[in-house]
N, C-alpha and C positions, 0 to 999 in steps of 0.2 A: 426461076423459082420452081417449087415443085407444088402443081395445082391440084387439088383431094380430087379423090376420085370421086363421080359423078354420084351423088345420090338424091334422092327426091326427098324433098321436103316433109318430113312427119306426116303420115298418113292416117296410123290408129296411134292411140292416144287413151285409150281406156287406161285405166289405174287401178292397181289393188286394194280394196275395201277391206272392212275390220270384222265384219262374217255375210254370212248368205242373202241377208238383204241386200246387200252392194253387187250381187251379180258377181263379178269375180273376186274371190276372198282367196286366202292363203291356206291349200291343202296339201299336204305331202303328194309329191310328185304327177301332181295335174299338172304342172306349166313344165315348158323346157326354155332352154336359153339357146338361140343360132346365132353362134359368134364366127367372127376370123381374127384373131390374133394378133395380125398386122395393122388391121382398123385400130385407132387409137381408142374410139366411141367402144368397140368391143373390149379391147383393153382392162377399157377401167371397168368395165362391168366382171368380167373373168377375174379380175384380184379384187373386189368387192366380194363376190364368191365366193373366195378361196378364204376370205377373211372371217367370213359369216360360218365357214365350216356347212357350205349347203349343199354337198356333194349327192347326199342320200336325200334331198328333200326336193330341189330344184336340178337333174339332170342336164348335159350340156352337150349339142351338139356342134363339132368345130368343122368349121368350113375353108376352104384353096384360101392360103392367103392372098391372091389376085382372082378377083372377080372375072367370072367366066363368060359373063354376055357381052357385047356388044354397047349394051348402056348403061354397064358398070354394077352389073345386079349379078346374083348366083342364080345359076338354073335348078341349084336343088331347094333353091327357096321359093318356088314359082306355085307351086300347087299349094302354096299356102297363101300367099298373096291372093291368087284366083279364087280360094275358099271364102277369103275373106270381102274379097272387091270383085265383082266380075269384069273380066276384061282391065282390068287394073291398067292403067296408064302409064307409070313411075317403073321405072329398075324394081328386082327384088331384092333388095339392099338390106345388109346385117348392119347393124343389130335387130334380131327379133326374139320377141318373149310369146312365145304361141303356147295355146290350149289344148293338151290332148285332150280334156274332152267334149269339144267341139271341131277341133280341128279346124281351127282359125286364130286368127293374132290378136292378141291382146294389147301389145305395143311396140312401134317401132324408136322411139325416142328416148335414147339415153338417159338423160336428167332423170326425166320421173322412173325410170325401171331402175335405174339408181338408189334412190330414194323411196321405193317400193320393195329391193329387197332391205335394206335397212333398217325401213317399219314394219313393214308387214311378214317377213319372214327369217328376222334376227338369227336364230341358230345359236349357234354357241360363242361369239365370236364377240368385239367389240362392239359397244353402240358409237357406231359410224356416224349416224345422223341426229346429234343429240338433241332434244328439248331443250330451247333457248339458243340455241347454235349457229340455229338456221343462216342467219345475216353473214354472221362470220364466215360459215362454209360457200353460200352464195359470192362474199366479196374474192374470198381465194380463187371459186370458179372464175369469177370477172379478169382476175389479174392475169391467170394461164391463159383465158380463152385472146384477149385483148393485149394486155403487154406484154405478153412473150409470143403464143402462135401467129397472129394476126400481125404483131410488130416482126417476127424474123422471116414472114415471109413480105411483107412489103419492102425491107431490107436487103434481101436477096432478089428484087426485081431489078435486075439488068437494063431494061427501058423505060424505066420512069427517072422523074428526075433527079439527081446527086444531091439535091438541099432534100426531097421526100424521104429517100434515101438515110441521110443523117439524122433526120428525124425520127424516122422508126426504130434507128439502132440505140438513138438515146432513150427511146421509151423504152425501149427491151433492156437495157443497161440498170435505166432506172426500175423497173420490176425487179429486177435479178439484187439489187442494192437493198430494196425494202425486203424482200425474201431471205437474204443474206441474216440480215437484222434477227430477223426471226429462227432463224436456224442456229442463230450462236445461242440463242441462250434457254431451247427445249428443244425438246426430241423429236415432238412430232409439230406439224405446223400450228396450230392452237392450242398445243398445250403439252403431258402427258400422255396422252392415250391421241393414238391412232383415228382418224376420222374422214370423212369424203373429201375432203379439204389432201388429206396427204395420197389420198388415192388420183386426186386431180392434179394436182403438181409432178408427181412424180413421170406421169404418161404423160404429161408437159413436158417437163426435161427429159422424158428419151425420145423423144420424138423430136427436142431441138437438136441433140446431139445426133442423132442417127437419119435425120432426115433436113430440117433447116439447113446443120452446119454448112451442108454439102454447097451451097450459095451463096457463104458469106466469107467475106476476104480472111485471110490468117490475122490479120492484125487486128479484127472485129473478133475473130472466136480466141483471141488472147484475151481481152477484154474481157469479153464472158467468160473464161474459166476461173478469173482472177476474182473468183465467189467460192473459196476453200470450204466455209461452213454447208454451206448448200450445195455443192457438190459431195462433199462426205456424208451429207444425208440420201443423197441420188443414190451412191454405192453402199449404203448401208440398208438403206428398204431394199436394194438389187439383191441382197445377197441373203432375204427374208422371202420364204417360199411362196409366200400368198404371193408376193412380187414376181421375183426375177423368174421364177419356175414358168413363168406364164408369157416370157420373152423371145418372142421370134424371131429374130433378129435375120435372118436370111431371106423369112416374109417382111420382114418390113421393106429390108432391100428392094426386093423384089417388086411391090406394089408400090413401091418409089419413084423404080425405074418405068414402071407400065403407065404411069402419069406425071409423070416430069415434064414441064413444060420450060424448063431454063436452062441455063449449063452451068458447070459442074464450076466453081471459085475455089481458090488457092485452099479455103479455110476444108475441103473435103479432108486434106491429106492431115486434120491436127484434129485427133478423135480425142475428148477429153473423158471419158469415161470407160476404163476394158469392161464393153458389159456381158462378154463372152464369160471373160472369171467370175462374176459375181452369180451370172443367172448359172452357171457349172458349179458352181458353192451353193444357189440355193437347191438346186434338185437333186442331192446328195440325200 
């Protein structure tokens, strides 16, 4: 299977406030965003971004898409860590949302920096994180993180048992079945408009396609492509800028291969997705 690469556990955890009494509020160009590309967690924050139209408001710096230390952390994220924690303990691990002006981090945990540019620095772009929504966006996140990451990589574990084995790919099968559902009959996952819910899905399915597949037998990723509706939603966000423009696909390889801890199953050679042509349609 291929094992994530090592990072530490949430460290900062601050949140963005609604103005100055909250300590850190939302001001043109105080924060920046340290991403790598290839990180899924970075991912979906970069096409959240891209979505919000935050280019002038929220600056980004991108980082190697394979981590440069020893314990899975970037060296050029170290002097912010150490700003922040002395003698910090943990990797310096992306994603980071840091302050210039304190010159320290604000937070390293996807979910809520998610969900903080959403609220707190909107832009022009859709409301991603609607009022009332919340449940529904949480249950979509449950289904990516649980029935499909969680289920295709216990499925592509080579030394556990063949009945554990079976079991993951029917839950992965069964996710992929209720998503189906949903894809035939709107455009975006709940609904009309675009939301974190199709920003989590979508870095779900490339990441099953261009990293999972690579572990699971051909006759398992026949299964899973035989989701027509939700696969043409895959390649149609792909070929939508805020998306596919922000696809690495040589980093993802790459930081794949730097923590691969499985081998390579039949199901590598049946790519169900060219997400070469879509992300080159979307940066046109």
């Amino acid at each position: 299977m291929s094992a994530p690469a090592p990072t530490a556990v949430p460290s900062f955890r601050s949140r963005i406030g609604c103005d100055a009494r909250s300590g850190y509020y939302a001001a043109p160009r105080r924060y920046r965003l340290h991403l790598s590309l290839s990180c899924p967690r970075c991912l979906r924050i970069a096409v959240t971004h891209s979505l919000l139209g935050l280019d002038d408001v929220l600056p980004v710096t991108l980082l190697p898409a394979v981590p440069d230390t020893p314990d899975g952390g970037h060296q050029e994220l170290r002097p912010l860590y150490e700003a922040s924690s002395h003698q910090h303990p943990g990797p310096a691990a992306a994603p980071v949302l840091s302050d210039t002006w304190t010159g320290t981090i604000v937070s390293t945990h996807a979910p809520d920096i998610l969900r903080d540019l959403a609220r707190r620095f909107g832009g022009h772009g859709p409301d991603l994180f609607p009022y009332g929504a919340e449940e529904a966006v949480e249950h979509i996140g449950r289904l990516c993180e649980q029935g499909i990451t969680e289920a295709a990589q216990r499925a592509g574990q080579p030394d556990v048992d063949p009945a554990a084995r079976d079991t993951a790919l029917a839950t992965l099968l069964h996710t992929l079945d209720a998503l189906e559902r949903r894809s035939a009959g709107q455009e975006y996952v709940l609904g009309a408009e675009p939301t974190l819910a199709d920003v989590e899905l979508w870095v779900t399915l490339v990441q099953l396609d261009t990293v999972h597949r690579h572990h699971l037998d051909a006759a398992a990723i026949t299964r899973i492509t035989d989701h027509p509706h939700l696969w043409a939603y895959a390649r149609r966000l792909a070929a939508h800028p805020a998306f596919g423009a922000h696809l690495d696909l040589d980093g993802i390889a790459r930081r794949h291969h730097a923590h691969c801890r499985g081998e390579e199953a039949a199901g590598a050679a049946v790519q169900i997705v060219d997400w070469v042509d879509r992300a080159a349609y979307a940066r046109r």
